[in-house]
C-alpha positions in Angstrom: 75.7 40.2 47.3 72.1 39.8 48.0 69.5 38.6 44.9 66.9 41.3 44.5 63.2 39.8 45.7 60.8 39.7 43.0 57.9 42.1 43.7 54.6 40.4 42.6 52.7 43.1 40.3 50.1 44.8 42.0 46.3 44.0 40.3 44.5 47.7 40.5 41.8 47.3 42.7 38.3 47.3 41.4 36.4 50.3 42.2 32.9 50.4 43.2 31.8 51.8 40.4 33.0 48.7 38.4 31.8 46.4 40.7 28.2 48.1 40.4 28.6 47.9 36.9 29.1 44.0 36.8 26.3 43.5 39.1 24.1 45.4 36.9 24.9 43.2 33.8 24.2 40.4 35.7 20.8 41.6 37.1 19.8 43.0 33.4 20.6 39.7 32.0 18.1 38.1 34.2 15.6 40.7 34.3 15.7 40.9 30.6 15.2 37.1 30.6 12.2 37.0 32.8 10.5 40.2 30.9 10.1 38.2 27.9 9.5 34.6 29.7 6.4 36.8 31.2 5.4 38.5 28.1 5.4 35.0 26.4 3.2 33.8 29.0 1.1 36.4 29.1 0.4 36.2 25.7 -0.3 32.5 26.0 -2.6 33.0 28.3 -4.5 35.8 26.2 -4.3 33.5 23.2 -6.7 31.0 25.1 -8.8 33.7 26.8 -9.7 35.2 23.5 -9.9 32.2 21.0 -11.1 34.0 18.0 -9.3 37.5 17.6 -9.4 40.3 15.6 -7.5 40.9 12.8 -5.7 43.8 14.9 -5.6 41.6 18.1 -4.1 39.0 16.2 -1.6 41.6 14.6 -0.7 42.8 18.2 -0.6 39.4 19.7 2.1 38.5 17.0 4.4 41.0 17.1 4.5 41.3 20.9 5.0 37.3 21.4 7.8 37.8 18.8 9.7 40.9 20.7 9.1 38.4 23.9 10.9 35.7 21.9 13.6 37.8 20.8 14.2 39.1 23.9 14.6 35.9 25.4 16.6 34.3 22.5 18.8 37.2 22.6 19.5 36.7 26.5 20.5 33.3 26.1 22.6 33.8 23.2 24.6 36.4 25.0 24.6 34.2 28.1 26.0 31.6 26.0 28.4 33.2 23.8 29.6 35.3 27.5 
């Protein structure tokens, strides 16, 4: 009497649409990244240009160099912890 073979599972096949969807992580992890790295920059680059701001310059220059921060913190943390 003859053993029966062993038939390997098939994987399912990823689609295109889930292989467009893990590109587009990757690519919105890195653009994310660079957003903020150039918002951080830029706002380097303003803090020497105008070395005595306004109270409101100052106010905008603060919160936008923090969301830049954030942004990139939060890139790398989900790089990391992914």
């Amino acid at each position: 009497m003859a053993t029966p073979k062993r038939m390997a599972k098939k994987q399912p096949e990823r689609g295109r649409v889930a292989e467009f969807l893990a590109v587009l992580e990757a690519h919105t992890k890195l653009l994310a990244f660079f957003f903020g790295l150039c918002f951080a920059v830029i706002m380097l680059v303003l803090a020497v240009w105008f070395p005595k701001p306004t109270a409101f310059q100052y106010m905008v220059f603060r919160i936008t160099l923090a969301l830049a921060a954030a942004g990139v913190g939060g890139v790398i943390v989900l790089t990391w912890e992914g």
